[in-house]
N, C-alpha and C positions, 0 to 999 in steps of 0.2 A: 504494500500500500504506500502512494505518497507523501513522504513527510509532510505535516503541517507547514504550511511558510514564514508562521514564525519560529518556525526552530530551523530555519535554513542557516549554515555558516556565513557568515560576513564576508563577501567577495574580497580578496588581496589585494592589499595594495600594487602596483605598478603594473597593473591591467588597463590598457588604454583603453579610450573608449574611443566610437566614430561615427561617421553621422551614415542614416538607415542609406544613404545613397550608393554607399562604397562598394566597390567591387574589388574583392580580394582573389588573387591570382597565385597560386604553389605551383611550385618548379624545382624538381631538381633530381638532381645523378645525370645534367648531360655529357659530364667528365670529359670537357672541352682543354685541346691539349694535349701534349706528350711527345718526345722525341720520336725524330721519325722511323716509322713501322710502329712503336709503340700507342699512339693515339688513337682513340677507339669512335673517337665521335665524327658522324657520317653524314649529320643530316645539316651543316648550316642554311641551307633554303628556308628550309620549313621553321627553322627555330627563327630565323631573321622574320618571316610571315608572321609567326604568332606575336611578335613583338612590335611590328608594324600593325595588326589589326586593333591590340591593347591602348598602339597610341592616336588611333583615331576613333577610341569610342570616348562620346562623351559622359563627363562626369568620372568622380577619382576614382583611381583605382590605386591600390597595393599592390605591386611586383614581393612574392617573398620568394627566395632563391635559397631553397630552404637544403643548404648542403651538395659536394660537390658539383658545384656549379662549373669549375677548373679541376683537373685531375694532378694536379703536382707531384704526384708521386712518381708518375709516369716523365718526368723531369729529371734527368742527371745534373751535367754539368750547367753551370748557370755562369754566361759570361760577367767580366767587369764591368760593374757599371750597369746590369742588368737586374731583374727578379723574373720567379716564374709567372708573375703574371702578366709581367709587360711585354715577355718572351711571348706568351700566346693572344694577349692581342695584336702582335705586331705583324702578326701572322696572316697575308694573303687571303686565303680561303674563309679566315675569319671575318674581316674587312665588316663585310656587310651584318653580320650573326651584330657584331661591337655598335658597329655606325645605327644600327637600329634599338637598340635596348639604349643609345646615349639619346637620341629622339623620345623615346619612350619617357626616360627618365626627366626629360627639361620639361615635360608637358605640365599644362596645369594641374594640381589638385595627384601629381603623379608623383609614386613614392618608389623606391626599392631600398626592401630590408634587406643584407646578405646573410646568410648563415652559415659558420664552416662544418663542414663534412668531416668524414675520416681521412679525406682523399684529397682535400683542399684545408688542413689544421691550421696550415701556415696563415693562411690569414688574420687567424686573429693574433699572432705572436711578433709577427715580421711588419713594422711599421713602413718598410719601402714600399710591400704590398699595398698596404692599406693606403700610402700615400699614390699610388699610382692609379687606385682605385677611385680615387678622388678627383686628384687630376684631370682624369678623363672624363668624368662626369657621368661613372657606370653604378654607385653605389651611392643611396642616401642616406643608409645606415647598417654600421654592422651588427651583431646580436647572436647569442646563443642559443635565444630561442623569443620566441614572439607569441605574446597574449594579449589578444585583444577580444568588446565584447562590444555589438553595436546599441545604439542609442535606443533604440525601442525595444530590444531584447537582452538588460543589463543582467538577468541570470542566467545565461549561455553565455560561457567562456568559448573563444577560438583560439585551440593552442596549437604552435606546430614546434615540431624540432628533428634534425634527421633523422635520426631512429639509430645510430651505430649504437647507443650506451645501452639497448637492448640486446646488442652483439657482443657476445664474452669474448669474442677473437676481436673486437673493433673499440674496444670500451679507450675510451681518453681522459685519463683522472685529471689531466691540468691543461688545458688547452693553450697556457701561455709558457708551457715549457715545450722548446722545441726535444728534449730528449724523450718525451712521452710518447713512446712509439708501439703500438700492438702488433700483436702477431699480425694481424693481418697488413699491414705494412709492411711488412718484412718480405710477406709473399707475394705481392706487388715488386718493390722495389730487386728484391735479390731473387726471384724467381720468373715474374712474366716479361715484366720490366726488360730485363736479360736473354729470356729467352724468343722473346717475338721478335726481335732485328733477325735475331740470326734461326729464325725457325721454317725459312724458306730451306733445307738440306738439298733441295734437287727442285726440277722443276715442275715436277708433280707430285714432291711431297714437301707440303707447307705444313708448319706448325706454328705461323708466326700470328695465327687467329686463336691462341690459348686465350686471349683477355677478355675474346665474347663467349666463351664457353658457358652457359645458364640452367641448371644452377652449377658452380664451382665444383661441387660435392663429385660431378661428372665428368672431371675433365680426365681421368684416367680412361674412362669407356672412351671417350672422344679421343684421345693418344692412340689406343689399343684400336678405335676404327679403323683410322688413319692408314696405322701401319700394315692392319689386315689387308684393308681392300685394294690399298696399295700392292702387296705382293702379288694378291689374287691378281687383279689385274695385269701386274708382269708376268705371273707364271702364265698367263691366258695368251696374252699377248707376242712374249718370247717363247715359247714352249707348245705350248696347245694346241694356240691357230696355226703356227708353221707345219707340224705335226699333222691338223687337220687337211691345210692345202698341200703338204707333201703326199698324204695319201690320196686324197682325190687325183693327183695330177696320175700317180702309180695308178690309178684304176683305171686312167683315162687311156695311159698308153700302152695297158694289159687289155683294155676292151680292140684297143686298135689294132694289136700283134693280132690277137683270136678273132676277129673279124674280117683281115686280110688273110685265114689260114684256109679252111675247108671251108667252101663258099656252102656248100650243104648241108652245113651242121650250122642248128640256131644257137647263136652266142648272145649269153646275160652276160649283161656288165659286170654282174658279181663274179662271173667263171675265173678260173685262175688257171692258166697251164703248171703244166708239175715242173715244168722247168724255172717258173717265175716262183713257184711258191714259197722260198726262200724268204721273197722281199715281205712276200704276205705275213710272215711268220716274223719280220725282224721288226715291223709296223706292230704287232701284236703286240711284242715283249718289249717293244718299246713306251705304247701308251698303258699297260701293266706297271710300267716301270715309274711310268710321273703319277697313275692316279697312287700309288705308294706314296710318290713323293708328299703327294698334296693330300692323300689325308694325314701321314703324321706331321704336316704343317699344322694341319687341321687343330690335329690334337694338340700338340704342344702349345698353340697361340691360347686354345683356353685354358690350359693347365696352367701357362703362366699368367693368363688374365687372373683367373680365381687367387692365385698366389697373391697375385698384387693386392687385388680387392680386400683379399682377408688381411694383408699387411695394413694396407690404409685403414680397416674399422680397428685396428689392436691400434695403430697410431693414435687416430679421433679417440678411442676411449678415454686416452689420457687428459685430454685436452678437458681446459676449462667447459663447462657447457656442453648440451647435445649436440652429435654431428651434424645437424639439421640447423644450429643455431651457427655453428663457427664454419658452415659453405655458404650462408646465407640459401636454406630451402626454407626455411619458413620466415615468415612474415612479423614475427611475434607478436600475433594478436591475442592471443593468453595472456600475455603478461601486461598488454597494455587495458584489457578488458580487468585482469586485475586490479591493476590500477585505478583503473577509472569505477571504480566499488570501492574505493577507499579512502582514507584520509593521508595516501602515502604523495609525496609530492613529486614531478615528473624527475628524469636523472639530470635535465638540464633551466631546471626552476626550482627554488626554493622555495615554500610556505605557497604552493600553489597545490591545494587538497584536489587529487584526482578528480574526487566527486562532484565537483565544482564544475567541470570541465563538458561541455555540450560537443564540442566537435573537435576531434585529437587526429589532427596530421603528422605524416613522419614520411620518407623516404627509404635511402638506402639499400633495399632489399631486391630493388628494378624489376618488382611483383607491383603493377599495379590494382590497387583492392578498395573496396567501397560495402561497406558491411554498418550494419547496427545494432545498437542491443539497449536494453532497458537499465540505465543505471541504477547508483545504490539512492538513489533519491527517486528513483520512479518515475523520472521524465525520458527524451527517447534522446540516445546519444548515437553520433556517428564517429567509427574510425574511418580515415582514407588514407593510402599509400597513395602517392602519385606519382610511382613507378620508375619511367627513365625516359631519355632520349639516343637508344644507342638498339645497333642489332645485335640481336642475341642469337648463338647458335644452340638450338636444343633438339634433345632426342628423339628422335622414331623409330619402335619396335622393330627389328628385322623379320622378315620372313624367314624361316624353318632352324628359330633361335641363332641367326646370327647375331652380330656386334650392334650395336643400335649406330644409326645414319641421322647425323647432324645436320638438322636442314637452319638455311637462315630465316628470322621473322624479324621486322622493325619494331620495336615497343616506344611509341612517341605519344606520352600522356601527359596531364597535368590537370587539376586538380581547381574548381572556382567556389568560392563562397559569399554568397548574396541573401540582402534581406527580402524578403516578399508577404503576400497578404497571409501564406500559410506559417513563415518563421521563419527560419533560418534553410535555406536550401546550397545543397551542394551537389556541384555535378563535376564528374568528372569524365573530362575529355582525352579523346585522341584523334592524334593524325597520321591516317590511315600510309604507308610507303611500300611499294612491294621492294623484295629483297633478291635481287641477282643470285638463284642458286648453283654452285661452283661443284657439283659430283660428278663424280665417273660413273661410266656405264655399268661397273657394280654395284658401284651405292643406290643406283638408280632403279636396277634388278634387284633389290633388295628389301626395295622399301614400295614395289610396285604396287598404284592404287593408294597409297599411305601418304603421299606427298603432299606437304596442308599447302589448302589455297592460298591465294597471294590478289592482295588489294589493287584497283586499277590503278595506274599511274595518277589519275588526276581527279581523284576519292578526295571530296573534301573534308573536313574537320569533323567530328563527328561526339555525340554523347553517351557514352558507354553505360553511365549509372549514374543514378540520382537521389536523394533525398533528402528529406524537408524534418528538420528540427522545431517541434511546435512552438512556441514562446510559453513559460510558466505561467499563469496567471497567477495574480496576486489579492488575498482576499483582502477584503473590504476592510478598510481600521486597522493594516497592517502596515507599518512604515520599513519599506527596504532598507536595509542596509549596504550603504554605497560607498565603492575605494576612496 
């Protein structure tokens, strides 16, 4: 049942408020950025779009850039006289993505909160950044996290922050020390970091797309694909089809000797003279010989798949948290559904009681998600993840228990919060991109019929999910209490 209103807690102080006009915009994980081969982000058209239609709507809006908005990590060396972030707006292909979000930003009534990520910490530590940030006229303000509640509906809080400190592998106790570094930076940095420049080994076999692998948790089956259907491939290629067209050609000129012999005896193509049958016999023992080869390929590839697999869950055992929290598979909506039943306060706000809280945004986990549930005060609250701006490579089931075949998909969402006559409404958006799929004719035979659709080139923007936070009412003779 819903609490009485006057036993509601006393909303926190440094909860801004704003007028019912405002249209509030989240954004974030486009992990814009990184040396070359290492930079994952694909789409500046569309990001420049969505920032160019923000700054032609009238009336204010909030830009929150709610966490890797720059991917820094994917940043090595950093010249004199430079920072990483002046490094990646200076950057061509960005040009327009910049030139549009500083339009954005000069508009009237037009705001941009930033928020640092796991992936972009440096900003709040590194005052070059922030002084660059400024300069250019991309940032109006930085923050850890952002609570705001609008003017006609002052008991729904809007709180966002990126969601890493729900991440045991991503968690940042001090965001103004630069030596605060989580595992999961480390595996960035000294692992993908590293390994995508040089993960093109040959020219059809690339590794250097490890950074879109989704979820993380998979990138061993994704490695193990790789190499499988790549051999397949060769062995089919070098071996097989020669093989194939060597004996057809031997059928062709064994039909043509017995053909030109006894004009009165009918000759099948299949006939063999006893003097040729030798070659018949060495073609036998010789495709005897590779399908040997190829199934104890067969076998070995899973035996050491399984190997690996069971080495990586003894590895994740140890590790802080569930292996589902530290590859980013789940989303942590348990714990934040916890939270928001309680009087516990978010990891990057103090004295801000969950229950408080009507609409709880986060990022990070480039799962975009729009879910609701009944808080511990009995009014209706919404989580939203708003996802990414990057392609993802994920798994498709193989036919007859192969290796699962990584196709690409675009995940280009974000996340609006507006007031209306029903409360508080949220929708969250995407822009729909299809994705250039790059398999061979194994992977392709593999996953035959399985292959997910793909958006048309010129699918416009679209609303995934929606919903509407009702406003409290307040009874009669009751005086709110207000930050």
């Amino acid at each position: 049942m819903p609490a009485h209103p006057a036993h509601r807690t006393p909303l926190p102080q440094g909860v801004r408020v704003l007028d019912d006009d405002v249209l509030i915009v989240f954004l974030s994980d486009t992990h814009i950025g990184g040396d070359p081969g290492s930079d994952i982000f694909e789409s500046p058209e569309h990001l420049a779009a969505l920032f160019d239609g923000l700054a032609a709507r009238a009336g204010p809006v909030e830009l929150v850039l709610a966490g890797d908005f720059f991917d820094f990590l994917q940043i090595g060396t950093v010249p004199q006289g430079m920072n990483r972030a002046a490094m990646t707006i200076s950057r061509p292909e960005y040009r327009d993505v910049f030139a549009t979000l500083r339009h954005f930003a000069s508009g009237d009534g037009h705001r941009v909160i930033c928020m640092p990520g796991n992936h972009d910490a440096e900003l709040w530590w590194n005052p070059e950044i922030q002084r660059t940030l400024s300069d250019e006229g991309l940032v109006t303000e930085l923050a850890l996290s952002y609570a705001v509640r609008f003017r006609g509906a002052p008991d729904r809080i809007i709180y966002c922050e990126h969601g890493n400190q729900f991440d045991p592998a991503n968690v940042i106790t001090d965001y103004g020390d630069p030596l605060d570094t989580p595992l999961g930076d480390h595996i960035v940095t000294d692992v993908t970091r590293r390994m995508a420049p040089a993960g093109r080994l040959s020219r059809r076999f690339d590794l250097s797309d490890i950074g879109r692998v989704y979820p993380l948790v998979t990138v061993l089956d994704w490695i193990s694909g790789r190499i499988f259907y790549d051999l397949l491939a060769r062995i089919t290629t070098r071996l097989l089809l020669p093989l194939l067209v060597g004996y057809v050609a031997f059928r062709i000129v064994v039909f043509g000797l017995a053909a030109t012999g006894d004009a009165s005896r009918r000759v099948s193509f299949w006939d063999t003279p006893e003097a040729l049958s030798v070659g018949q016999t060495l073609f036998a023992e010789t495709a005897w010989d590779l399908l040997l080869l190829v199934s104890v390929f067969v076998l070995f590839f899973f035996a050491t798949r399984r190997a690996s697999q069971q080495m990586v869950s003894a590895f994740t055992a140890r590790l802080p948290g569930e292996p589902e929290h530290i590859f980013g598979l789940s989303s942590s909506v348990g714990e934040i559904e916890r939270l928001l039943g309680s009087d516990e306060s978010p990891p990057m706000r103090e004295a801000l009681p969950g229950r408080t809280i009507g609409i709880f945004i986060s990022g990070h986990t480039h799962a975009p998600a729009l879910s609701g549930l009944t808080g511990g005060h009995g009014a209706d609250t919404v989580i939203v993840n708003t996802g990414c701006w990057l392609r993802q490579l994920r798994p498709v089931s193989a036919h007859l228990g192969g290796p699962p075949v990584f196709t690409s998909r675009f995940v280009q969402t974000h996340a609006r919060v507006s007031l209306n006559a029903n409360g508080i409404h949220v929708d969250l958006w995407e822009q729909p991109k299809p994705a250039l799929q790059r398999l061979r004719l194994a992977e392709r035979l593999a996953i035959a019929g399985r292959l997910p659709p793909q958006p048309d080139q010129d699918e416009p923007p679209r609303i995934v999910g929606s919903r509407d936070v009702p406003i409290v009412p307040v009874a009669p003779g009751i005086i709110r209490s207000q930050p």
